[in-house]
C-alpha positions, 0 to 999 in steps of 0.5 A, a space after each residue: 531494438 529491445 529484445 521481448 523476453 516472454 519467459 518470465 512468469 506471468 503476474 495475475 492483476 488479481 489477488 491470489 489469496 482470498 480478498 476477504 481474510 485478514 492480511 499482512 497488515 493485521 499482523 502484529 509487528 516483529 521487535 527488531 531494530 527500530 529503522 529511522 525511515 527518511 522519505 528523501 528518495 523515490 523508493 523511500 516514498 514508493 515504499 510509503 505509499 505501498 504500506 499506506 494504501 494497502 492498509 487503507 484496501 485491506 480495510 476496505 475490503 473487510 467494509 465491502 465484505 461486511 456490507 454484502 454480509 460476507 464471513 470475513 474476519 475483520 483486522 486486528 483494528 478497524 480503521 476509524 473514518 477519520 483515520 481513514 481519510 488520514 491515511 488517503 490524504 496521506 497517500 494523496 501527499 505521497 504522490 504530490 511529493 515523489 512528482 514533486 522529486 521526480 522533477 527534481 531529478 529530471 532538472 537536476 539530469 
């Protein structure tokens, strides 16, 4: 039988920072190595889809601010419409192919 451990810190499902500032997606990039990212495993996908779909919230939260006419500084880019639906058809594709790669692996096991 599996052991509860309840002394792990508790994770709120809200975001703890203010919703409506820029984010880590504003920022700009650091120069380092430059990083040939595959997407042959689940983590690689998983990674993908975080990055994509966190762009794709930060900019909604800055429309929904603006709409309610909240003071909220924008990005450092605004997302066009049609890169937007890009970056949703994008995460749509993402989670097609890690179902597609997780059966393979359960057929595989």
């Amino acid at each position: 039988m599996a052991v509860h451990d309840h002394t792990a810190p508790a994770r709120p499902s809200y975001p703890t920072d203010d919703a409506f500032t820029a984010g880590s997606a504003a920022d700009r990039p650091t120069s380092g190595p430059a990083h040939s990212m595959r997407l042959s495993t689940l983590d690689d996908i998983a990674l993908a889809h975080h990055a994509l779909a966190q762009l794709w919230l930060e900019d909604e939260r800055f429309r929904v601010a603006r709409e309610r006419h909240i003071h909220a500084e924008p990005m450092a880019w605004p997302l066009t419409p049609m890169f937007k639906e890009g970056v949703s058809v994008a995460i749509r594709c993402l989670e097609l192919y890690a179902l597609q790669l997780a059966g393979k692996q359960k057929a595989n096991a």
